[in-house]
C-alpha positions as MATLAB code, in Angstrom:
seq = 'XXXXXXXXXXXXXXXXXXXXXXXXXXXXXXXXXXXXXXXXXXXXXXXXXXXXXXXXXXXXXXXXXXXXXXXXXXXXXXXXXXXXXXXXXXXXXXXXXXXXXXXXXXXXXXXXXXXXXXXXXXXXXXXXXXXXXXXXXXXXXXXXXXXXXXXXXXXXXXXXXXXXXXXXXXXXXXXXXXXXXXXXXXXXXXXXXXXXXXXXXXXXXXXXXXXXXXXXXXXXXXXXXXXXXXXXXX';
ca = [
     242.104   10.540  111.435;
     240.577   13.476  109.611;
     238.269   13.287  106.716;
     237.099   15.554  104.209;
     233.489   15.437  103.177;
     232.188   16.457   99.386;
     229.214   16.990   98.497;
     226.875   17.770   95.171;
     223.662   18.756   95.224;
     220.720   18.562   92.722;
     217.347   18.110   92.113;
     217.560   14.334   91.795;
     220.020   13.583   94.778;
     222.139   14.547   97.479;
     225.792   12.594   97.049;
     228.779   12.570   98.823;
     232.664   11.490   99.181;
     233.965   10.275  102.161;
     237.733   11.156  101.985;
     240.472   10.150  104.317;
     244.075   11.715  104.733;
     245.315    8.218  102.847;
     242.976    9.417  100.018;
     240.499    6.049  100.587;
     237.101    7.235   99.604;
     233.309    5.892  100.774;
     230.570    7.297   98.662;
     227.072    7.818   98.945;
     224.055    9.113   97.843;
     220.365    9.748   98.805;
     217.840   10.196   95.882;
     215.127   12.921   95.787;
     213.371   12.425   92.827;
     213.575    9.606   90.319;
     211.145   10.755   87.683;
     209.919   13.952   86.150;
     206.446   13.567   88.011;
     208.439   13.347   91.714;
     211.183   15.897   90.347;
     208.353   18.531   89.721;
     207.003   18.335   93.315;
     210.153   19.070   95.067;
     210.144   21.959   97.536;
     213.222   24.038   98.552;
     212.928   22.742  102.200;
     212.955   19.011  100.892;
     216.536   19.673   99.221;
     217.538   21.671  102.205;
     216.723   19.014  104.615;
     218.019   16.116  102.462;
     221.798   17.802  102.524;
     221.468   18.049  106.370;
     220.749   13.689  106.243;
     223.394   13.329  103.676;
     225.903   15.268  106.228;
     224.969   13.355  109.520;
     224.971    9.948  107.055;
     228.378   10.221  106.270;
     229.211   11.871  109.842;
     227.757    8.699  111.262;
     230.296    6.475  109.483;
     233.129    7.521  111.338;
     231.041    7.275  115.075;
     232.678    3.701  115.818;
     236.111    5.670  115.774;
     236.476    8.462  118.631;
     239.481    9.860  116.774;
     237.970   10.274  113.430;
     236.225   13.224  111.871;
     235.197   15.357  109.477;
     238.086   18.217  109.256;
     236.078   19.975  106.225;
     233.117   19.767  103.842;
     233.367   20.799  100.071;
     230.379   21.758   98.715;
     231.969   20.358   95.154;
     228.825   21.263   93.024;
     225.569   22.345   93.518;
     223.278   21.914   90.873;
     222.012   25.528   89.068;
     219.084   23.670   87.759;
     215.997   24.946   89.312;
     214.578   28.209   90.892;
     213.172   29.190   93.774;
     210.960   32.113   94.450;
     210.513   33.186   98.005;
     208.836   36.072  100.044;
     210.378   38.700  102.119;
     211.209   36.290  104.870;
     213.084   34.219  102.159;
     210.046   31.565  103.221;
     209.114   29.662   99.594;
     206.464   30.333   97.623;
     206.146   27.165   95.775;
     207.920   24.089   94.534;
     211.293   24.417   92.820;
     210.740   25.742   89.269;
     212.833   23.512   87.440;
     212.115   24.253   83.621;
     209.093   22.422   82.480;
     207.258   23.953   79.272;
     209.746   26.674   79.089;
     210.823   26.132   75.849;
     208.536   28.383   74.021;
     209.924   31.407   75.748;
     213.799   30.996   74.349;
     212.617   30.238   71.299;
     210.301   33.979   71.508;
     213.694   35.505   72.660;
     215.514   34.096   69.596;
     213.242   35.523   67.279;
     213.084   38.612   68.884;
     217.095   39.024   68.621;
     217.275   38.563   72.536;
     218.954   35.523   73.004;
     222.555   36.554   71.320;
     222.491   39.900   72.962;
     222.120   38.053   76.270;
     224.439   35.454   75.593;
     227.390   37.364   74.390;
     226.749   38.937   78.063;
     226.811   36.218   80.307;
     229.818   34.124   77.727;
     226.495   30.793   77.972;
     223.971   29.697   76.039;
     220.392   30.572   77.103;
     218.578   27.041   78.273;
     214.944   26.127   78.935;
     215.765   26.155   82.525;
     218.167   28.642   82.675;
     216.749   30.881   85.862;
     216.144   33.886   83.514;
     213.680   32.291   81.260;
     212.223   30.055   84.357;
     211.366   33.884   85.758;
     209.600   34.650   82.542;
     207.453   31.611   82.693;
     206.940   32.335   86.133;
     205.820   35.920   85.201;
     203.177   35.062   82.403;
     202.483   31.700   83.690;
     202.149   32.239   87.113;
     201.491   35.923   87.676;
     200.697   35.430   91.816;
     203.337   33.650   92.734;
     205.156   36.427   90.962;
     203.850   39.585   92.157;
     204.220   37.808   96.202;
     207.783   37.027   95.222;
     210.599   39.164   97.007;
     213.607   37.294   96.638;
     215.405   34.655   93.863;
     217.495   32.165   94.596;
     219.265   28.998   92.716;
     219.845   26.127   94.244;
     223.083   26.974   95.347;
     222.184   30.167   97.083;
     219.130   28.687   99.150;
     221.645   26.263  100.536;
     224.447   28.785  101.327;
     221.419   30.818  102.887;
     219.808   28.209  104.765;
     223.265   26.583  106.300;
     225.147   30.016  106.571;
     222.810   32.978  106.719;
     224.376   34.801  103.705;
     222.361   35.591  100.758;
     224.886   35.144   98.122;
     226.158   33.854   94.703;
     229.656   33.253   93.038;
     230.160   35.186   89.600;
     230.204   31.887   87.426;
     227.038   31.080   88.789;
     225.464   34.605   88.464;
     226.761   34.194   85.141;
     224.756   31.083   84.603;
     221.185   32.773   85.609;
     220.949   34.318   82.494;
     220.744   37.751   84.678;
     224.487   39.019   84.911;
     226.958   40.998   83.052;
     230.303   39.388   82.626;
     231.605   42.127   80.983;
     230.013   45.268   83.376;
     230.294   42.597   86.412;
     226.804   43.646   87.369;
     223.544   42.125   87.164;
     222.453   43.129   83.774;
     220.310   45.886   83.173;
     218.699   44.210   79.688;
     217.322   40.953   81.484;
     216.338   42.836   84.775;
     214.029   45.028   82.540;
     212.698   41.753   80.848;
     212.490   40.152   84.051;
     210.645   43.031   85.770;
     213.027   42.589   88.615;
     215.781   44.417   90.273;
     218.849   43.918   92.105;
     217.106   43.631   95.462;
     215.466   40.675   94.768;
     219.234   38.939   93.956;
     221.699   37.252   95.520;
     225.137   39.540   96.073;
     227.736   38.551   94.212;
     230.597   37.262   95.529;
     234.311   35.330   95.219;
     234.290   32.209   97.137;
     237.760   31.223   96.618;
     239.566   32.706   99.823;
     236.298   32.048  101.656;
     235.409   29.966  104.492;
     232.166   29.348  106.406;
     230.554   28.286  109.401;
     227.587   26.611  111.075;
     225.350   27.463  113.544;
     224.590   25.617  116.268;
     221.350   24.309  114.991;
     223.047   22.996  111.766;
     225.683   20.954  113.665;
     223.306   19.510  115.930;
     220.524   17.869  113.281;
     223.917   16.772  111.353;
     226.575   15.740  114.679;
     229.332   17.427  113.286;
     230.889   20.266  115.079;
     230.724   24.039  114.751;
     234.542   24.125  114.302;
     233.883   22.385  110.830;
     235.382   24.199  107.654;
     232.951   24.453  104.767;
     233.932   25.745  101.560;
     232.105   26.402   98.145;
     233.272   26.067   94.386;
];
């Protein structure tokens, strides 16, 4: 029988769905954090590492049947929440930068008339821990880390880049960063300025929805599923 595997990702756990051709489902999940204190500790290789358990956990449920297995995996959501700032060999610089004390800098970009000329932009509202204002903190708060950084990534892209080698985004989430033009279809040249960053230090943007993607040999064997497996992103 062949299954299809879902998964979401986010800073507090790894979960997924177990689903069968009969539509039967088996669900589970593996925690990362439980409270803020654990949640603010988390490193980009924790998360990364945590997906590849929750894969060969739900791969091992169908070892008792030599006919069974996992057809496809549907990354179903992965969490935007969080940002990761990494060096030229896309190694990270720090924990996950998740949105902690933040809130001072949307409300600065409110009263400086900011926030609605971004927002009308990217068609969202501008969060505490949306990644545009987590790179401001980052900038004023931690001016090091910042000036060593090379390359941004969500959550979403650091686990496309770490399973498939691509350094990518979809639009809606580019649109969700706080950084991109909806309207131009570019990363915006208003919060780049802010930001002090350019396009080189972003994910490409890209359509997922006639894409597949593939493992590498690595991948499949820390999770035992095959190479041949289908993954796709929403």
């Amino acid at each position: 029988m062949e299954y299809t595997l879902t998964i979401d990702v986010s800073l507090l756990s790894v979960k997924t769905t177990l689903i069968d051709e009969n539509n039967a489902q088996r669900q589970h999940e593996l925690p990362l954090a439980t409270t803020y204190a654990e949640r603010a500790t988390i490193t980009p290789d924790q998360i990364y590492n945590q997906t590849l358990a929750a894969i060969k956990e739900a791969n091992k449920l169908l070892l008792d049947s030599p006919a069974a297995k996992i057809e496809e995996i549907i990354f179903s959501e992965i969490s935007l929440d969080g940002l990761m700032p990494l060096d030229k060999n896309f190694e990270p610089l720090m924990p996950v930068i998740y949105g902690q004390d933040t809130q001072k800098y949307v409300d600065a970009l409110i009263m400086n008339g900011v926030t609605g000329q971004l927002q009308r932009k990217m068609g969202l509202s501008l969060l505490d821990r949306t990644p545009f204002v987590l790179i401001l903190w980052l900038k004023n708060e931690q001016p090091d880390i910042y000036e060593k950084a090379v390359h941004y990534m969500s959550l979403q892209s650091y686990i496309i880049y770490r399973l498939f080698g691509k350094n990518i985004i979809s639009r809606a989430y580019a649109a969700r960063t706080g950084l991109y033009d909806l309207v131009t279809d570019e990363w915006d040249t208003q919060a780049l300025a802010l930001s002090g960053l350019t396009t080189a230090a972003l994910p490409e943007v890209t359509d997922f929805s006639d894409q597949t993607f593939t493992i590498s040999d690595e991948v499949a064997t820390r999770t035992g599923i095959s190479v041949l497996t289908t993954f796709h992103l929403k």
